[in-house]
C-alpha positions, 0 to 999 in steps of 0.5 A: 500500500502507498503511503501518503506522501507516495500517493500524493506524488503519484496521483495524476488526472486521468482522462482515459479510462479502461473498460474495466468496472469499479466493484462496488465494495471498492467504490464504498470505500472510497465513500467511506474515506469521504466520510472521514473528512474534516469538515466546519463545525463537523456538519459533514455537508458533502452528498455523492451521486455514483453514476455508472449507466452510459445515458447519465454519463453521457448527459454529464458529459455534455453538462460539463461542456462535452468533455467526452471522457467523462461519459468513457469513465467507468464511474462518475461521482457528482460531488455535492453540498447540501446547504440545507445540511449545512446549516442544521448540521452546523448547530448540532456538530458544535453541540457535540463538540461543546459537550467534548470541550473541543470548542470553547463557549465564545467560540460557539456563540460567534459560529452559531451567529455567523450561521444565523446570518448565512441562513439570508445569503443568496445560494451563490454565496452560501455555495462558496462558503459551503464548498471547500468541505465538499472538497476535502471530501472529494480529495480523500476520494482520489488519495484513497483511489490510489490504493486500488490502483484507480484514477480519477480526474477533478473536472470543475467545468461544468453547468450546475443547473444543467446537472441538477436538472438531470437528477431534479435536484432544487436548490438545497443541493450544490454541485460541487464537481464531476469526478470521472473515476476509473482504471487508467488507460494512459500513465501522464507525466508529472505537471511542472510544480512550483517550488516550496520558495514560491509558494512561501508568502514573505 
């Protein structure tokens, strides 16, 4: 098995896909690993849709700006935020960690205003507030991928509405992004990275 700092460096953006299907106990535990993310106030908000049938992934593909090999991966996970979750999970996941002493009172209270005052925020906004848990979510998905010899590509490029429209989701659900998921089919070169120098702030 790969250690962290090897899946790290090993993970790649795949964009060709074996034939091969994913067994489903795998694809549970990478969703198990999802589950293990942090996330604000431990409210938990990400929600997965695992798409394998061709029709579907064809219409993801074309929400996505007809990026084909979406529709050739095996799978496709939709990554998603529920909003409404969001702002329950918020007051109860503070309660739990109050009760454990890991969060002091003051704290608490600042929390709990800032979640009142989100409740009036337009859905955009709340989108971006609610979407980075999504995304360590998701990032746990494509390290834990690696430990099945599995590939996976980010694809951020896409038409909400028209996603949600397939499934007929309103707007407590945010779609977050497509992650095409499968066994590679090409072996791509390491990206130029910048260096640890660059990337420190003076």
């Amino acid at each position: 098995m790969l250690t962290t700092k090897e899946a790290i460096e090993n993970r790649r953006s795949i964009r060709k896909f074996k034939a091969e299907p994913v067994p489903e106990d795998v694809l549970y535990e990478l969703l198990d690993a999802a589950c293990l993310a942090p996330s604000g106030s431990n409210a938990q908000p990400w929600r997965f849709k695992i798409v394998q049938d061709k029709k579907t992934k064809e219409k993801l593909a074309k929400a996505a700006y007809d990026q084909a090999f979406i529709a050739e991966a095996p799978v496709v996970f939709v990554c998603c935020a529920d909003i409404e979750g969001y702002l329950t999970g918020v007051a109860s996941g503070l309660q739990d960690l109050g009760k454990i002493g890991a969060v002091e009172d003051r704290i608490v209270k600042i929390i709990l205003n800032r979640t009142d005052k989100m409740k009036s925020m337009a859905i955009d906004q709340l989108n971006q507030r609610i979407a980075f848990n999504v995304a360590i979510a998701t990032e746990h998905i494509v390290l834990r991928a690696l430990d099945y010899s599995l590939g996976t590509c980010w694809v951020r490029l896409i038409d909400e509405q028209a996603i949600k429209t397939i499934f007929g989701w309103g707007d407590s659900i945010s779609v977050v992004a497509l992650l095409p998921l499968g066994y590679p089919d090409e072996s791509p070169v390491p990206r130029k990275r910048k260096t640890i120098k660059e990337i420190i702030i003076d």
